[in-house]
OpenMM code with the backbone's topology and positions (N, CA, C; nanometers):
from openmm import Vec3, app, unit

residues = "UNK UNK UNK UNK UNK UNK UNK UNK UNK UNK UNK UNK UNK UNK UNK UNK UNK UNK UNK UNK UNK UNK UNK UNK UNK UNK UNK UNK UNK UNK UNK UNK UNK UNK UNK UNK UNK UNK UNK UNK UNK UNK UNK UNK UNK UNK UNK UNK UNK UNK UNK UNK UNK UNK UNK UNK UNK UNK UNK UNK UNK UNK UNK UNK UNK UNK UNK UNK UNK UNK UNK UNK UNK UNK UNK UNK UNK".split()
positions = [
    Vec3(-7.0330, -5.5062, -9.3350),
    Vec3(-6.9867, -5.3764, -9.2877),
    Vec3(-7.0640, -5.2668, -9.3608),
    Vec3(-7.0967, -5.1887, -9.3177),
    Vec3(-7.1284, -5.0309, -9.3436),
    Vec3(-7.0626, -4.9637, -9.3735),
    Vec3(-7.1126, -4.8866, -9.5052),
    Vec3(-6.9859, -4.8044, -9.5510),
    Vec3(-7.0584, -4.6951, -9.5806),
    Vec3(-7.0187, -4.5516, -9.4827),
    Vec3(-7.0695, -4.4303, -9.4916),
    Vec3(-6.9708, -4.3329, -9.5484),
    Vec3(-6.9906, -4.1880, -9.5394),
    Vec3(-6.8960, -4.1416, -9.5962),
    Vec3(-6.8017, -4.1073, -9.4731),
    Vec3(-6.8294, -4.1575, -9.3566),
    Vec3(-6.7291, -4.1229, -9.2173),
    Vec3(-6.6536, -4.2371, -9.2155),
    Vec3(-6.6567, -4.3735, -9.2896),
    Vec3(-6.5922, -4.4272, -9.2951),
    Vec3(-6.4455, -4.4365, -9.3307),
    Vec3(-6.3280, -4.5001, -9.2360),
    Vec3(-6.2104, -4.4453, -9.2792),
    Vec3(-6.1835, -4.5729, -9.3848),
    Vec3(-6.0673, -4.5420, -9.4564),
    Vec3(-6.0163, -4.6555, -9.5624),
    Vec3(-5.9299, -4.7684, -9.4915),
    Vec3(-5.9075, -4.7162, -9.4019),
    Vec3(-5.8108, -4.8110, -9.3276),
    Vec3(-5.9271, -4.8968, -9.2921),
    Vec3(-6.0137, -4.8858, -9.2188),
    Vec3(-6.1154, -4.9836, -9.1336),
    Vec3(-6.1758, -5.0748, -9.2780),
    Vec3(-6.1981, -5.0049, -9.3910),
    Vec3(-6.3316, -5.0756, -9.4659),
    Vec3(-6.2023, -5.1807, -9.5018),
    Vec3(-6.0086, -5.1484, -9.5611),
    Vec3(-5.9426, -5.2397, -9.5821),
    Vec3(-5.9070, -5.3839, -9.5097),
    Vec3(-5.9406, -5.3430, -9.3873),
    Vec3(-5.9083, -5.4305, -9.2454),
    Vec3(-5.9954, -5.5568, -9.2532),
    Vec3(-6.1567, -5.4837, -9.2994),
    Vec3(-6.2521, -5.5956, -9.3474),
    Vec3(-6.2282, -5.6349, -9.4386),
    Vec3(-6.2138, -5.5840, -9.5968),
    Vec3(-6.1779, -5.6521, -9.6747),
    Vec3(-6.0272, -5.6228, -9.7289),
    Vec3(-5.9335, -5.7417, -9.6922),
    Vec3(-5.7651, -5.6837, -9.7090),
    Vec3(-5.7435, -5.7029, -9.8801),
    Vec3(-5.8346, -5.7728, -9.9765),
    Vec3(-5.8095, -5.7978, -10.0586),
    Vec3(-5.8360, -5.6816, -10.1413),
    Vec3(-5.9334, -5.5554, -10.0898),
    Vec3(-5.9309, -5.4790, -10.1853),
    Vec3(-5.8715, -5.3928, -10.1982),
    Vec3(-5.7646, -5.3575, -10.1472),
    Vec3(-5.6710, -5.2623, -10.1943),
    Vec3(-5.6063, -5.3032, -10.3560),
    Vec3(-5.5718, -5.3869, -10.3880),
    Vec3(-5.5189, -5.4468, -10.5094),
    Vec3(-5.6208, -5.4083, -10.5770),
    Vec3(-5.7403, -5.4200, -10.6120),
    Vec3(-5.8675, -5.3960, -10.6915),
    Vec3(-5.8750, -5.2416, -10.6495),
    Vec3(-5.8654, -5.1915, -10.5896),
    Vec3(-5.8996, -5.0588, -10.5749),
    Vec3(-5.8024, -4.9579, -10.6507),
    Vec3(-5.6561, -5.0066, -10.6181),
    Vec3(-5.5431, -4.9531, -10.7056),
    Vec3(-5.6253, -4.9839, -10.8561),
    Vec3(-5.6133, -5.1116, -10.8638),
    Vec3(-5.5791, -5.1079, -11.0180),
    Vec3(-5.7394, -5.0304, -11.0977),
    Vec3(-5.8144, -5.0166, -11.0548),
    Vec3(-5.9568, -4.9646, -11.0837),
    Vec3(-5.9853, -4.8103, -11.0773),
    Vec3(-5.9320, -4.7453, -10.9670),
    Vec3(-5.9476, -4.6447, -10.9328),
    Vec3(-5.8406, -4.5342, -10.9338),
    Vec3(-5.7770, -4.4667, -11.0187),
    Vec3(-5.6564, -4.3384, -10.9869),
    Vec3(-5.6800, -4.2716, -10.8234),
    Vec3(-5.7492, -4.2596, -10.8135),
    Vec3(-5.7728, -4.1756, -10.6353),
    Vec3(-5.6530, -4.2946, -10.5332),
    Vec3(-5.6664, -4.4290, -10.5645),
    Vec3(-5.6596, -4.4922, -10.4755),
    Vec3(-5.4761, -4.5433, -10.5135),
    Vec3(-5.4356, -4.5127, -10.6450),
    Vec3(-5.3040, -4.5288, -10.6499),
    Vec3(-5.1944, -4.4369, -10.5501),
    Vec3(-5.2634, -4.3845, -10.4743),
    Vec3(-5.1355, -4.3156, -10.3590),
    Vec3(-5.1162, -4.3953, -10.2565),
    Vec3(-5.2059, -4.5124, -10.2529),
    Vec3(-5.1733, -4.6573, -10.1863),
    Vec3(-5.0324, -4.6917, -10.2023),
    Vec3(-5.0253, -4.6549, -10.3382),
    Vec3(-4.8679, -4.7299, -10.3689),
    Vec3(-4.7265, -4.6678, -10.3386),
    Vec3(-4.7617, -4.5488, -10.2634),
    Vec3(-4.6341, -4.4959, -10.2428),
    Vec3(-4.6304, -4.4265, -10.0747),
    Vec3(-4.5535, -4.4545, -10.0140),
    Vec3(-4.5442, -4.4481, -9.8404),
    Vec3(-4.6685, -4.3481, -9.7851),
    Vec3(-4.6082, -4.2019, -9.8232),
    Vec3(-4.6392, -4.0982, -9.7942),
    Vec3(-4.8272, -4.0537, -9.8475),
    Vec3(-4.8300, -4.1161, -10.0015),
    Vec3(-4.9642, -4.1413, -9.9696),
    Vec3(-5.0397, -4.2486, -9.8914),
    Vec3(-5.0213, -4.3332, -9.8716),
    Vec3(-5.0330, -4.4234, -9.8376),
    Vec3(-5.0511, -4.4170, -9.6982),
    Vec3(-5.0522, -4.3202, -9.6196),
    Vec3(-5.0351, -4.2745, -9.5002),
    Vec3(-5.1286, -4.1930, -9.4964),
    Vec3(-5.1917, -4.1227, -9.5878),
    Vec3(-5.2764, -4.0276, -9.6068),
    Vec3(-5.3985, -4.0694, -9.6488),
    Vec3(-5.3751, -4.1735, -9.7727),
    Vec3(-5.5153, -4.2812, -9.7852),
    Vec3(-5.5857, -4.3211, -9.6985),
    Vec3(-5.4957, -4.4185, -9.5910),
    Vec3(-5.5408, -4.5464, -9.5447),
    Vec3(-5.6604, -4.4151, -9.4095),
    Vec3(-5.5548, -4.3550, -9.4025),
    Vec3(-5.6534, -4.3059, -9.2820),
    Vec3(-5.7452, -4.2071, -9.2746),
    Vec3(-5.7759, -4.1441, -9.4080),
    Vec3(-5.8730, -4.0827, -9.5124),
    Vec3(-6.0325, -4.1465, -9.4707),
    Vec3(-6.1532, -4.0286, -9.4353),
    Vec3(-6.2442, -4.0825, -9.4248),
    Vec3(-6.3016, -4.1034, -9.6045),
    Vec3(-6.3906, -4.1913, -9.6230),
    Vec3(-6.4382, -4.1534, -9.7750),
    Vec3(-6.4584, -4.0201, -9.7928),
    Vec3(-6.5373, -3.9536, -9.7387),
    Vec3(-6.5577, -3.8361, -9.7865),
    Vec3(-6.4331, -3.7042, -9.8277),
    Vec3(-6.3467, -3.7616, -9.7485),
    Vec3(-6.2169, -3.6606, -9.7390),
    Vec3(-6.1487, -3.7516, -9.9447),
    Vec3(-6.1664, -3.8353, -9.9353),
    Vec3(-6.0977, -3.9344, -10.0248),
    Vec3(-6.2055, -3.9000, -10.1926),
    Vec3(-6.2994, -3.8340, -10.1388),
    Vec3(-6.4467, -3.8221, -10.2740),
    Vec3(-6.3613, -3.7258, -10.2985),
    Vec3(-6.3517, -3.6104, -10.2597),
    Vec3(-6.3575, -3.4496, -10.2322),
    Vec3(-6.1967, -3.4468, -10.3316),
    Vec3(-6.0806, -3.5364, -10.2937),
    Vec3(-5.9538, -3.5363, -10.3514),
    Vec3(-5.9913, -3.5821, -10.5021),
    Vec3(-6.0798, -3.6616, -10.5145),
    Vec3(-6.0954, -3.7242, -10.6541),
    Vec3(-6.1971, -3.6499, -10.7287),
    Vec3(-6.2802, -3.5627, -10.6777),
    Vec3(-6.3593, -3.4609, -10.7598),
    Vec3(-6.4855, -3.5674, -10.7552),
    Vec3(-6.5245, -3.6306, -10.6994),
    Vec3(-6.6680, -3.7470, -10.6779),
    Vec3(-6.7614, -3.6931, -10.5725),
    Vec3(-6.8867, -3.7395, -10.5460),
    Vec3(-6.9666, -3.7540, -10.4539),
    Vec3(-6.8713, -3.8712, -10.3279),
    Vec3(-6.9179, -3.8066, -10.1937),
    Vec3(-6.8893, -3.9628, -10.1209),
    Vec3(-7.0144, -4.0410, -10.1871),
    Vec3(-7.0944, -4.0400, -10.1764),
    Vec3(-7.2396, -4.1338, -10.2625),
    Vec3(-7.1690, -4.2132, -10.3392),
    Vec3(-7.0553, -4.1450, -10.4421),
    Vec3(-7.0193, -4.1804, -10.5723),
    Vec3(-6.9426, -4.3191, -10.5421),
    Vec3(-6.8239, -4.2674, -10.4431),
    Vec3(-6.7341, -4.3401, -10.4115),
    Vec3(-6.8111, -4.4458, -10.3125),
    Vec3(-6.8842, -4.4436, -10.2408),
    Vec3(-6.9851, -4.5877, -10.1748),
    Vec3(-6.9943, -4.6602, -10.2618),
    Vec3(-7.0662, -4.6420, -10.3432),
    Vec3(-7.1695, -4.6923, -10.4567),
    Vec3(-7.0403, -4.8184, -10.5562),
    Vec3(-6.9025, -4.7172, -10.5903),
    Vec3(-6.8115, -4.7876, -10.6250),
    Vec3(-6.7411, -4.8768, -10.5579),
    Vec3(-6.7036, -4.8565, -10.4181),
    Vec3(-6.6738, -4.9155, -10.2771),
    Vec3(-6.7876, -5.0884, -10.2990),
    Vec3(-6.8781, -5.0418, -10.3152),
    Vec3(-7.0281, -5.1604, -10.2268),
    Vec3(-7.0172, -5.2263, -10.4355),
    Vec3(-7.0013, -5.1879, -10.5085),
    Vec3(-6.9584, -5.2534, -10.6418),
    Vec3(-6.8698, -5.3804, -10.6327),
    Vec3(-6.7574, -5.2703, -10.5934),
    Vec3(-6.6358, -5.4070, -10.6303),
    Vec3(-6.6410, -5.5042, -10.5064),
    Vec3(-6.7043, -5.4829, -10.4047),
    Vec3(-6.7126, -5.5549, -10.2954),
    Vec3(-6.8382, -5.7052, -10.3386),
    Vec3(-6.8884, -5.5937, -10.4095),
    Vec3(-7.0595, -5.7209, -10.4522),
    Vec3(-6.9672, -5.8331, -10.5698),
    Vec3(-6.8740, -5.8093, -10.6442),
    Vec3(-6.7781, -5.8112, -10.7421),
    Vec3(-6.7600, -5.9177, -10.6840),
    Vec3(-6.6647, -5.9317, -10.6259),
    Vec3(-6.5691, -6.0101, -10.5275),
    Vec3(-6.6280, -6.1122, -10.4655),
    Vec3(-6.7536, -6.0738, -10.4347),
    Vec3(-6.8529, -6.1755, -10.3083),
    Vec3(-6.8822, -6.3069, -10.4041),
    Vec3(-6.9311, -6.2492, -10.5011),
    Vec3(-7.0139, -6.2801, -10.6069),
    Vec3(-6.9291, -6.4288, -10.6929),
    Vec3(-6.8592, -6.3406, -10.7266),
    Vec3(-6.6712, -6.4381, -10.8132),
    Vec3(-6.6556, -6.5572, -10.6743),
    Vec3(-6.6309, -6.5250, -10.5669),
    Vec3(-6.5888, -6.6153, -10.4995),
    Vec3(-6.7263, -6.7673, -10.4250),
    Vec3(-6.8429, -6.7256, -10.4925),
    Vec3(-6.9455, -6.8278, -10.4674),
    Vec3(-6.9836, -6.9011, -10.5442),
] * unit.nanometer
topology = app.Topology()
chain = topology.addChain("A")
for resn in residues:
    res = topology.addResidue(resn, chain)
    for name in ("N", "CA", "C"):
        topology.addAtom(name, app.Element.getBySymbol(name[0]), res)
């Protein structure tokens, strides 16, 4: 998958469902996962809308995104 900054969080989670758990526990931006109302606001957050809340580049947040993803690939081969 491709991950731009038009990308929403919901879609990149859909591909990978496992990273929400890694994303919480790694990232403060991404702990409003854990509560309804953010969580509603996350999931359907493009990155760039999701950089901009956390004070990052979208670049920034890819770069961390395509990390824990290489992370994961990597551990599981």
């Amino acid at each position: 998958m491709e991950i731009t900054k038009d990308t929403k969080l919901m879609d990149i989670l859909a591909e990978y469902p496992w990273l929400e758990k890694e994303l919480v526990e790694k990232y403060p931006v991404f702990k409003a996962l854990l509560n309804p109302i953010g969580r509603r606001f996350v999931k359907n957050a493009t990155l760039e809308e999701l950089a901009a809340k956390a004070d990052k580049t979208p670049e920034h947040l890819m770069m961390r995104l395509n990390e824990v993803i290489a992370e994961h690939e990597a551990a599981e081969e």
